[in-house]
N, C-alpha and C positions, 0 to 999 in steps of 0.2 A: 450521375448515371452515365453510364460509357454506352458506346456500340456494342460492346459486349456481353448485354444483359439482357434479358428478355424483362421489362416490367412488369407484373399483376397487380401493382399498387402504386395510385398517384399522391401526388400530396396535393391539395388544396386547402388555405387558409391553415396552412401549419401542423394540419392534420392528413392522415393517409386514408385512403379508399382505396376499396379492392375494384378493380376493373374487369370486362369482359373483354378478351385479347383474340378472341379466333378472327381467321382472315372472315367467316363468313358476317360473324357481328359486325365486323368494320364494313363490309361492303352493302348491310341493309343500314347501318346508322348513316353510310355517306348517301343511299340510296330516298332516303327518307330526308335527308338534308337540302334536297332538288328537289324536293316534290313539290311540282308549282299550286296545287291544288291545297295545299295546307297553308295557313299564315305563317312568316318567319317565326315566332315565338313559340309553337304549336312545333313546327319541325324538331327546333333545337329544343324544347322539353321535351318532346321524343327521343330525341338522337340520346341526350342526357342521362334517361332513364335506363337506356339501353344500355351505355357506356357503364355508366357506375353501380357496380352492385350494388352499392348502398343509398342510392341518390338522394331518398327521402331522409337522409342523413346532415347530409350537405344544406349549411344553411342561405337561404334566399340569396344573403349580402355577399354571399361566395361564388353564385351561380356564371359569372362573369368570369372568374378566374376560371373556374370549371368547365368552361367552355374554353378559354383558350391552353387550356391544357390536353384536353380532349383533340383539339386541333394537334397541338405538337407531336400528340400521341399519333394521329393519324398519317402524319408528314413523317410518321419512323423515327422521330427523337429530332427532328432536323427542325431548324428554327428558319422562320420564314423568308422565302430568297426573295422576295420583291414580288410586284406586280403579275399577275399571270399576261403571259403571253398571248393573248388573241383567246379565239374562241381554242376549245378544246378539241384535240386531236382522237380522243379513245373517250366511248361509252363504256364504264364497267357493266352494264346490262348489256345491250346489243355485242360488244366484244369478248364474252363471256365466254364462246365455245375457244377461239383464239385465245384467250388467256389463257384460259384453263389447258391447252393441249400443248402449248409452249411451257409454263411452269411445271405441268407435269413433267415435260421432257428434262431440265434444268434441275427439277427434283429427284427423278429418276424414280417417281412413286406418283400414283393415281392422288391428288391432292384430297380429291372428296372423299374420296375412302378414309382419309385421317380421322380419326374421332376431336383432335384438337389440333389445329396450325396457328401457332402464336401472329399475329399482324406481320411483326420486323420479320419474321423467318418468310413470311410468304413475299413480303416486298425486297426482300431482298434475293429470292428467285426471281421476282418479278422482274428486277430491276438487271441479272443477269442473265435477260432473256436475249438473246442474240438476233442473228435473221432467223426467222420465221414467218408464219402465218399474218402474226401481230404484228412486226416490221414493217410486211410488205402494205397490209392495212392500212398504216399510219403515214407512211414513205407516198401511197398513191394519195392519202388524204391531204397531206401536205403537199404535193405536188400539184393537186387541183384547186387546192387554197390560193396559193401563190400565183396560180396561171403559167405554171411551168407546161411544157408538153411532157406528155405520158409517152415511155418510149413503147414502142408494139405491143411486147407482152402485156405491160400494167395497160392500155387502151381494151385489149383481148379482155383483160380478167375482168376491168370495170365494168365494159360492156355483157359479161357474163355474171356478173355480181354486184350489180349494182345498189341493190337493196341491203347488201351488207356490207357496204364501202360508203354509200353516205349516211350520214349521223343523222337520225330522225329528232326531230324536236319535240320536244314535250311541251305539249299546250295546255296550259289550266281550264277545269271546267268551264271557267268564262269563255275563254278563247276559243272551246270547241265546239259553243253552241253558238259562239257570234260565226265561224265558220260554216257551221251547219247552214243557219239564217242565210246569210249571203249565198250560199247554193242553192235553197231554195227562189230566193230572190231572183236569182238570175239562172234559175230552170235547168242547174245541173243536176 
């Protein structure tokens, strides 16, 4: 398979499945893939069932492969570059409207009005998304990461936006009632 195909069918275990390709399936199978509130095997038989039309097809002893192909599919055909970098620079939820208004522009079409956007076609607007909104996002994220100084402007904007410039963390049900407890505790 080259760059220049759009897949709707993987092969696992020597055999082909038809797959589910719109950018929006990909972004609730990665989004359900995080969800700290699920156990990992519960995520990924979701993420699973989502991905492969035929999943209940796919036998048990394969599920392993079927998952890192699903992976590969996600990465846009690209086989894994190493270790991730640090924590992550961009929520696909919280930076959703910044996505969405930069790809639109790179597309030159309202993305959600598509009735189907293949994965690789939207990551690869995604990925020639220049400065914008998104940029500037990730450029002040990374800058506060690092302990760089914020030149005026990005200090002005942070200070004006700040609830959408830092990354909210997702706490699992556990973590939000041990939260809660502890403010009660201590009379917050």
């Amino acid at each position: 398979m080259t760059g220049y195909t759009l897949p709707s069918r993987i092969e696992v275990g020597g055999r082909e499945y038809r797959i589910n390709t719109d950018y929006r399936d990909m972004l609730d199978i990665i989004e359900r893939l995080q969800n700290p509130d699920k156990p990992e095997f519960i995520r990924w038989y979701e993420a699973l069932a989502l991905f492969y039309a035929d999943f209940d097809k796919i036998p048990a002893r394969e599920r392993g492969e079927a998952m890192e192909r699903l992976c590969w599919f996600v990465r846009g055909g690209q086989e894994e570059s190493g270790a991730p970098a640090g924590a992550p620079l961009l929520d696909w939820r919280q930076d959703s409207m910044a996505i969405v208004a930069d790809v639109n522009r790179v597309a030159g079409c309202e993305i959600r009005a598509l009735e189907h956007l293949h994965w690789w076609t939207f990551l690869s607007w995604f990925n020639a998304v220049g400065e914008g909104q998104l940029s500037m996002l990730i450029g002040i994220r990374q800058k506060l990461r690092k302990g760089k100084k914020l030149e005026k402007w990005e200090q002005d904007y942070y200070r004006a936006n700040r609830a959408r410039v830092d990354l909210k963390r997702q706490y699992s049900a556990e973590e939000r009632a041990e939260r809660e407890r502890l403010k009660r505790v201590l009379g917050e």
